[in-house]
VEXLUMVO-731633 format. One record per residue (C-alpha): residue number from 1; x negated, y negated, z negated; residue in three letters. Coordinates in Angstrom, 1 decimal, padded with zeros to 4 digits. Each point is the difference from the previous one (the first is absolute). Layout:
<atoms>
+-----+--------+--------+--------+------+
| pos |     xx |     yy |     zz | code |
+-----+--------+--------+--------+------+
| NUM |      X |      Y |      Z |  ala |
...
+-----+--------+--------+--------+------+
</atoms>
This chain:
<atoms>
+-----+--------+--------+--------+------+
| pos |     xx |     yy |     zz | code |
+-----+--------+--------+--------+------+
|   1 | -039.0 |  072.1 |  007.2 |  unk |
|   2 | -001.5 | -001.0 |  003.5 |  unk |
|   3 | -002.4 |  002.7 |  001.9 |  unk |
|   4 | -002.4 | -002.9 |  001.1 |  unk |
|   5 | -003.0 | -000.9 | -001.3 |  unk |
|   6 | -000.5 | -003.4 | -001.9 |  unk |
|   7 | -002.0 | -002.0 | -002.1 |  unk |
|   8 |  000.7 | -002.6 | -001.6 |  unk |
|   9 | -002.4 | -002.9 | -001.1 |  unk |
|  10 |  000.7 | -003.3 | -002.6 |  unk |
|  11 |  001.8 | -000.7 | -003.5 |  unk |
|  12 |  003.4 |  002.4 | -000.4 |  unk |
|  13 |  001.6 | -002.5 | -001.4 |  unk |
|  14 | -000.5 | -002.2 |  003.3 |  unk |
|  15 |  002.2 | -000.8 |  003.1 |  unk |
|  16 |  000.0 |  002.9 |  002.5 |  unk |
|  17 | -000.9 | -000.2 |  003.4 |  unk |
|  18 | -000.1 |  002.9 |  001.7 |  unk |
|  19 | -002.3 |  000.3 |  003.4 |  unk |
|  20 |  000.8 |  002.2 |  002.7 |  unk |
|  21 | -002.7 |  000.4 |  002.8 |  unk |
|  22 |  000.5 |  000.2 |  004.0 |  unk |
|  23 | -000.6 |  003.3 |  002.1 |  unk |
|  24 | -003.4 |  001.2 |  000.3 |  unk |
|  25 | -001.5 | -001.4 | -003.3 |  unk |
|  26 |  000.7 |  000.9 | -003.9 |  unk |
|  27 |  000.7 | -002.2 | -003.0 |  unk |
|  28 | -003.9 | -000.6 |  000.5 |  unk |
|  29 |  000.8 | -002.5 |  002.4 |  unk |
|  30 |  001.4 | -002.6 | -002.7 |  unk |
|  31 | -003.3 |  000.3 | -002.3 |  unk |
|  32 | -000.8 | -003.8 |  000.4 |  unk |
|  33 |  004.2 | -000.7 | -001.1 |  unk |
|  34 | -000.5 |  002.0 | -002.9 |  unk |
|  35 | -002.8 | -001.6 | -000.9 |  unk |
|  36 |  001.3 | -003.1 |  000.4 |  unk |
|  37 |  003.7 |  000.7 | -002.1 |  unk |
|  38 | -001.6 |  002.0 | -002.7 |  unk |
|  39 | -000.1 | -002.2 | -002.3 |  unk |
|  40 |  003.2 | -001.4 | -000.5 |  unk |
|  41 |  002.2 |  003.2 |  001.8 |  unk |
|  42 |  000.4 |  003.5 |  000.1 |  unk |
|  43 | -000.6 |  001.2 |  003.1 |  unk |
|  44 |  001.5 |  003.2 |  001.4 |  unk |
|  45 | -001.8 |  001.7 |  003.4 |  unk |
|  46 |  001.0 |  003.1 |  001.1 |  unk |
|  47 | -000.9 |  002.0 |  002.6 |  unk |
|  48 |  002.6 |  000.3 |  002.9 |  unk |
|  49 |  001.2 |  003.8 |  001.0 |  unk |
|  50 | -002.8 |  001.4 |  002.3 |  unk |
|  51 | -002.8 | -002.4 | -001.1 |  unk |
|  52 | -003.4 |  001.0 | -002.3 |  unk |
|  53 |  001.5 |  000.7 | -003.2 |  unk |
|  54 |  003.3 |  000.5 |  000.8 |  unk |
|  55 | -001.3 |  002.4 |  002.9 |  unk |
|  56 |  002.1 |  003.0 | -001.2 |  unk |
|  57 |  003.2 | -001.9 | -000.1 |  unk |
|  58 |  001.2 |  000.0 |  003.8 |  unk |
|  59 |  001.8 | -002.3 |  001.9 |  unk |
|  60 |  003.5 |  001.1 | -000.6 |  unk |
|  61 |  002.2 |  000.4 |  002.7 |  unk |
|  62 |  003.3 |  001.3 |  000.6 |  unk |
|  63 |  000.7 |  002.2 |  002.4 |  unk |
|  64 | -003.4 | -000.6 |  002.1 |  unk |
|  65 |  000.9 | -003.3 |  000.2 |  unk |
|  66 | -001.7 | -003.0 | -002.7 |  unk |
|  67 |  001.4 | -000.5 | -003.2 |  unk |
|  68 | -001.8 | -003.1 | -001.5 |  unk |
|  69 |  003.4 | -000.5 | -002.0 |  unk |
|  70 | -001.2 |  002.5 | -002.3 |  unk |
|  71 | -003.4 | -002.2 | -000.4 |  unk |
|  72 |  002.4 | -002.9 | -001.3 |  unk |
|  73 |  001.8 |  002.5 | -002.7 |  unk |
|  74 | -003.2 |  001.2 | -001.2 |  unk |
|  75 | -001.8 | -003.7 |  000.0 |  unk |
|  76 |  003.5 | -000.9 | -002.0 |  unk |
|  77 | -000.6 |  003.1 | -002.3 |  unk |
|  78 | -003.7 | -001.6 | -000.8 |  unk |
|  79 |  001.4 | -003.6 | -000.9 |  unk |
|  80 |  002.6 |  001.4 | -002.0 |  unk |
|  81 | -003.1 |  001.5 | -002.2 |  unk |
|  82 | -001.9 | -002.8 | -000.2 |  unk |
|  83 |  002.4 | -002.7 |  000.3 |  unk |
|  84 |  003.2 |  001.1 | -000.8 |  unk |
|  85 |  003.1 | -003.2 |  000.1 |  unk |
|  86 | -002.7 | -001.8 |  001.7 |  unk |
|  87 |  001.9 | -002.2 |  002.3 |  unk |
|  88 |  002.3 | -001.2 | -003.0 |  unk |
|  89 | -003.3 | -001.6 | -002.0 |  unk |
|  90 | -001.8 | -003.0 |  001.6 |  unk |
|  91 | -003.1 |  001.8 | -000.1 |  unk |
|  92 |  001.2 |  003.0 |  001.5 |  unk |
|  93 | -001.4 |  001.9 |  003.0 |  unk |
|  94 | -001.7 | -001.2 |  003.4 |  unk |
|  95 | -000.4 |  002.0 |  002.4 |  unk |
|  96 | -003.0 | -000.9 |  002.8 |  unk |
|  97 | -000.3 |  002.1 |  003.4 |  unk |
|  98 | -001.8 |  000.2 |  002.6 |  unk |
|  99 |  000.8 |  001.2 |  003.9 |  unk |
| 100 |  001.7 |  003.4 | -001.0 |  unk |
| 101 |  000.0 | -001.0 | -003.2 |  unk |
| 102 |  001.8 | -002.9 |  000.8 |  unk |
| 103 |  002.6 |  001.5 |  001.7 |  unk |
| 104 |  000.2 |  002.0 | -003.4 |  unk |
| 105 |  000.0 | -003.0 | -002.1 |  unk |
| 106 |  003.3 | -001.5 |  002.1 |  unk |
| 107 |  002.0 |  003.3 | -000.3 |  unk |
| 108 | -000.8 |  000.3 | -003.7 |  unk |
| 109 |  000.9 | -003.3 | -000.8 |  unk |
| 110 |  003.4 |  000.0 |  001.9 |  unk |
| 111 |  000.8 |  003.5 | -001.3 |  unk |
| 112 | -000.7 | -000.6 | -003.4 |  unk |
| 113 |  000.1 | -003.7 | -000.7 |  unk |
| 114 |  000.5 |  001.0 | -003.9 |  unk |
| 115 | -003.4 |  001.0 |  000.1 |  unk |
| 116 | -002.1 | -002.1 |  002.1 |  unk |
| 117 |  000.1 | -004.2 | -001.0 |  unk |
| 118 | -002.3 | -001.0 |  002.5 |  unk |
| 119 | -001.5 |  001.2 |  003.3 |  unk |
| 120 | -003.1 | -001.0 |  002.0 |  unk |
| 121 |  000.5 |  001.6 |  003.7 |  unk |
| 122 | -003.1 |  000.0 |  002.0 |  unk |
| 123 | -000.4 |  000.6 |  003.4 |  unk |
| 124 |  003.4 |  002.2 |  000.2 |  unk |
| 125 |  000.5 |  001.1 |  003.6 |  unk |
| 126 |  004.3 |  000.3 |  000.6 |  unk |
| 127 |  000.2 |  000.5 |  003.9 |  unk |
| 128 | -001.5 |  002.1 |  002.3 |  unk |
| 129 | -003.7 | -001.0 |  001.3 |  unk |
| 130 |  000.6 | -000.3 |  004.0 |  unk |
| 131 | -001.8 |  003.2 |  001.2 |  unk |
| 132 |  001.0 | -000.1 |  003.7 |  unk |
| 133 |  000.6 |  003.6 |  001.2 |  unk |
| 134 | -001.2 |  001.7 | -003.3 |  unk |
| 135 |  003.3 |  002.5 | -001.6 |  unk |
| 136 |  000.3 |  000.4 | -003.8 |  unk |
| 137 | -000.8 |  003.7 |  000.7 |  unk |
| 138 | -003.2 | -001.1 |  002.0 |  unk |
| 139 | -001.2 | -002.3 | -002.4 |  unk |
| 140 |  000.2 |  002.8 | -002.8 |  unk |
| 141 | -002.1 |  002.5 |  002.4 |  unk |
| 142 | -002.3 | -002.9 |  000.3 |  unk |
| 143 | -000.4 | -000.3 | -003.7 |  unk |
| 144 | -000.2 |  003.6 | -000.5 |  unk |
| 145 | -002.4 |  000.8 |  002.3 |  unk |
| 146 | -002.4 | -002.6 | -000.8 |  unk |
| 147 |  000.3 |  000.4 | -004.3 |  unk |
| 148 | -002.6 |  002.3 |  000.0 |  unk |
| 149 | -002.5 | -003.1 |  001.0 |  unk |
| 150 |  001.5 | -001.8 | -002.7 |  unk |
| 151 | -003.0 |  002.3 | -002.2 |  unk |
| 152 | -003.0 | -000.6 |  002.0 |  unk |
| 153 | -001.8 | -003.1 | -001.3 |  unk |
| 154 | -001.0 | -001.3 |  003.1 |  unk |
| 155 |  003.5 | -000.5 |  000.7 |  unk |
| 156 |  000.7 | -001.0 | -003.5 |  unk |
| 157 | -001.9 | -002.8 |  000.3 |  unk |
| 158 |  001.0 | -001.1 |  002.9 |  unk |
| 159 |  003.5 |  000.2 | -001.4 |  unk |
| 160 | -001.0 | -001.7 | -003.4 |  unk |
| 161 | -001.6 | -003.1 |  001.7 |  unk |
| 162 |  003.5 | -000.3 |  001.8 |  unk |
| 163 |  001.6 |  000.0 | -003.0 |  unk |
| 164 | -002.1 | -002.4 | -002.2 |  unk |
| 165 | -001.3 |  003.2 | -002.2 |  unk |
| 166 | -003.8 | -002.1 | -001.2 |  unk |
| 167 | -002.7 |  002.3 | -000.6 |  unk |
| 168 |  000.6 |  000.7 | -004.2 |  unk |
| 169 |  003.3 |  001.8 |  001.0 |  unk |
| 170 | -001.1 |  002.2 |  003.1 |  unk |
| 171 | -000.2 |  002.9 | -002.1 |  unk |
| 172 |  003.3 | -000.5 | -001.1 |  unk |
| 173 |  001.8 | -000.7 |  003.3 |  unk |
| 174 | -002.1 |  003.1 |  001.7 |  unk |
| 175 |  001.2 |  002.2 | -003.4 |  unk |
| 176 |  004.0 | -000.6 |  000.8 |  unk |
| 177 | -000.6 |  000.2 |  003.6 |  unk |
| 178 | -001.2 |  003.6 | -000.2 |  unk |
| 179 |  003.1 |  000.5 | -003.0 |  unk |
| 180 |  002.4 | -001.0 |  002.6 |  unk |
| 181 |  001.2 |  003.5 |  001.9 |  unk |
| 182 |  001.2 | -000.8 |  003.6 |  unk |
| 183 |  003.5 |  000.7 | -000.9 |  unk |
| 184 |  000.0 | -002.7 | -002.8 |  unk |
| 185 | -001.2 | -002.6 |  002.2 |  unk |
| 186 |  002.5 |  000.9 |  002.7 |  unk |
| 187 |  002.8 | -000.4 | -002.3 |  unk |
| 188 | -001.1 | -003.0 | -001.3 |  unk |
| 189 | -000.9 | -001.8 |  003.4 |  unk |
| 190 |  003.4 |  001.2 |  001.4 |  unk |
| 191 |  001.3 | -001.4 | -003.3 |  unk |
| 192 | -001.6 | -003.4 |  000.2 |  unk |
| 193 |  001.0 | -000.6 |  003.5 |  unk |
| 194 |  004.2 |  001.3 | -001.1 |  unk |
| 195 | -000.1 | -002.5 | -003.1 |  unk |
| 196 |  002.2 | -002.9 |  000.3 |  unk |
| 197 |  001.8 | -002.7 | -002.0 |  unk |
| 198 |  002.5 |  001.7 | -002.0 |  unk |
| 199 |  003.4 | -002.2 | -000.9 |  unk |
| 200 | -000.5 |  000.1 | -003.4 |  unk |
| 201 | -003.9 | -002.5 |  000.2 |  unk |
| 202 |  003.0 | -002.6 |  000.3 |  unk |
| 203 |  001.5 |  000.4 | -003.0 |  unk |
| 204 | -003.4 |  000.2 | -002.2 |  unk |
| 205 |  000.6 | -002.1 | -003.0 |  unk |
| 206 | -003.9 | -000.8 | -000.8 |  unk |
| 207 | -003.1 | -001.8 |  001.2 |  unk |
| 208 | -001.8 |  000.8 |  003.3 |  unk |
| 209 | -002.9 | -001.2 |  001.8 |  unk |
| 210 | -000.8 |  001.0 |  003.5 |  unk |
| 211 | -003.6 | -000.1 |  001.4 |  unk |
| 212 | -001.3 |  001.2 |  003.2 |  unk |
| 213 | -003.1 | -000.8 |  002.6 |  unk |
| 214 |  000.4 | -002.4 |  003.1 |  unk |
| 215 | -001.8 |  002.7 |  002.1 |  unk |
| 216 |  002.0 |  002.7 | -000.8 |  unk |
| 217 |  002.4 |  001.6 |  002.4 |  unk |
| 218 |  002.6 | -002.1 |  001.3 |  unk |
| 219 |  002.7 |  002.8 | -000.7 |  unk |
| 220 | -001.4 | -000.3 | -003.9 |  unk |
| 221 |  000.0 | -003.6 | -000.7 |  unk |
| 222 |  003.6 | -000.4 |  002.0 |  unk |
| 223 |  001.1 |  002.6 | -002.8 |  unk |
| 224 | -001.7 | -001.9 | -003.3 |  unk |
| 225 |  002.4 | -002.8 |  001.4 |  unk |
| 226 |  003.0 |  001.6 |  000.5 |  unk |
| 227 | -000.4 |  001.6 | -003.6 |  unk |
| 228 | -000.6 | -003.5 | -001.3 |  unk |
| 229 |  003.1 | -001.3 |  001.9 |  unk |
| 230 |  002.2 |  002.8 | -001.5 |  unk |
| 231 | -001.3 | -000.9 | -003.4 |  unk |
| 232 |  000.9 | -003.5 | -000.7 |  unk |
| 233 | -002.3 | -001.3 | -002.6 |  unk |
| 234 | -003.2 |  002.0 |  000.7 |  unk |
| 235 | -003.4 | -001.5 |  000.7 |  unk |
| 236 | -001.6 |  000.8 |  003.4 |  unk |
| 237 | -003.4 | -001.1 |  000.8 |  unk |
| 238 | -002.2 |  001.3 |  003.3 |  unk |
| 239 | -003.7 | -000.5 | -000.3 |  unk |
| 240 | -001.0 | -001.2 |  003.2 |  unk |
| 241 | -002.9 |  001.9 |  001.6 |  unk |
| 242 | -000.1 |  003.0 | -002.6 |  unk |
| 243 |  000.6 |  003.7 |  001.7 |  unk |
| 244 |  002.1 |  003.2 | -002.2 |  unk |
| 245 | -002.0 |  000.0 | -003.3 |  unk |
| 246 |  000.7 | -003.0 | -002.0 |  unk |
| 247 | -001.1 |  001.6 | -003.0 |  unk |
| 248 | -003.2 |  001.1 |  001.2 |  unk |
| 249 | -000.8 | -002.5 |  002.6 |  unk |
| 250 |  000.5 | -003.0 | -001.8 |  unk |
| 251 |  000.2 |  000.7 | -003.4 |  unk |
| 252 | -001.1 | -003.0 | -001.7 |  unk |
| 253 |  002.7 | -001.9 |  001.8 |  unk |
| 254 |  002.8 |  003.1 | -001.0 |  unk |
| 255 | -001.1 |  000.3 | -003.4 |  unk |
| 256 |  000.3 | -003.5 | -000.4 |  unk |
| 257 |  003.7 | -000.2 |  001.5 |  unk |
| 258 |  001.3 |  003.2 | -002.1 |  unk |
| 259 | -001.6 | -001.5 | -002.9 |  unk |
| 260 |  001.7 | -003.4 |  000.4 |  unk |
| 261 |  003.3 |  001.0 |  001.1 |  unk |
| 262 |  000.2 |  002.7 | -003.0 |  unk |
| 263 | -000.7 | -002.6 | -002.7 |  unk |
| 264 |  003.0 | -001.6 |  001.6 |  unk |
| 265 |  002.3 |  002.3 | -000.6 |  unk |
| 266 | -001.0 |  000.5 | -003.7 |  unk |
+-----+--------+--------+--------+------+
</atoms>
């Protein structure tokens, strides 16, 4: 049974999609989503390792260095509960991600393509962002020394507005920004900047669609590309204008899309 903390919202007897937030936030984050697939899926939000709920699980790591590996076995472990044989029924599982938990989304559907029948990537960074003179080890004292601002509200905000956090979830995003310990966050910065496209995304025998912002980093939306190239068959779409927050930012626009494409595949 997986440590994290989950909720899970819609009919049992409904297709699974399971949503896995980005750094920073909770499964909070995908409140208008649930709201939205309620009714005709059941829909699975855990709490990544370090964040709100799942506070007390840490980032694991082996050796000192990021483990997000272990993430993917125990995010495996949760769909064999819910959905177990998923991929081998048409309405089997989707999995959704965004930013880290896009990365997550891409290694759990190439490592276990028995359990995950369709994947929505969003806003998955696979290369490095260009930091001109900035080491890996800088970049985690960086972090480190500046996560204890992550608590102050003043700070929060500024960090939520960046973010596309509205108003009616600030006390949710300032809540897992004081859950997250400076060591968590290291690990999964220094994670998120390591991932890239393992071999096996290639070989994935389901359905994928592949959304990202126009304004995002360069380095990010070159990635969502090359993960669309390697996938022959997915569905890539950039929404011209719109920043790292898809959900949140223009979630009319990405409920809409998810929605649509979904009803698709079943």
């Amino acid at each position: 049974m997986t440590a994290l903390w989950w909720t899970e919202t819609g009919p049992s007897d409904a297709p699974v999609v399971l949503l896995l937030h980005g750094g920073g936030v909770g499964a909070w984050m995908w409140r208008d989503q649930v709201e939205a697939l309620r009714d005709r899926y059941r829909v699975i939000t855990p709490d990544l390792p370090g964040h709100d709920h799942s506070a007390g699980v840490p980032f694991p790591s082996d050796g000192g260095s990021p483990a997000p590996g272990e993430i993917v076995a125990d995010l495996a472990e949760l769909l064999r509960e819910v959905a177990p044989g998923a991929a081998s029924d048409t309405t089997g599982a989707t999995v959704v991600g965004f930013s880290f938990g896009a990365q997550l989304t891409v290694a759990l559907a190439a490592a276990h393509p028995d359990l995950v029948a369709r994947a929505v990537v969003v806003s998955a960074l696979t290369e490095p962002l260009p930091m001109p003179g900035l080491s890996a080890g800088l970049s985690a004292s960086l972090v480190r020394a500046a996560a204890p601002l992550g608590g102050q509200r003043w700070f929060a905000r500024l960090q939520a507005k960046a973010l596309y956090v509205d108003d009616a979830m600030f006390d949710d995003y300032l809540r897992t920004a004081r859950s997250l310990s400076a060591a968590d966050l290291v690990s999964m910065t220094t994670a998120n900047a390591a991932f890239r496209i393992p071999e096996a995304w290639a070989d994935f025998p389901g359905r994928a669609l592949l959304l990202a912002g126009g304004a995002e980093p360069r380095a990010l939306v070159r990635g969502m590309r090359d993960l669309h190239d390697r996938l022959p068959g997915s569905e890539l779409e950039i929404l011209a204008g719109a920043g790292h927050g898809l959900p949140l930012q223009h979630t009319p626009w990405f409920n809409q899309r998810l929605l649509g494409w979904l009803d698709e595949q079943n």
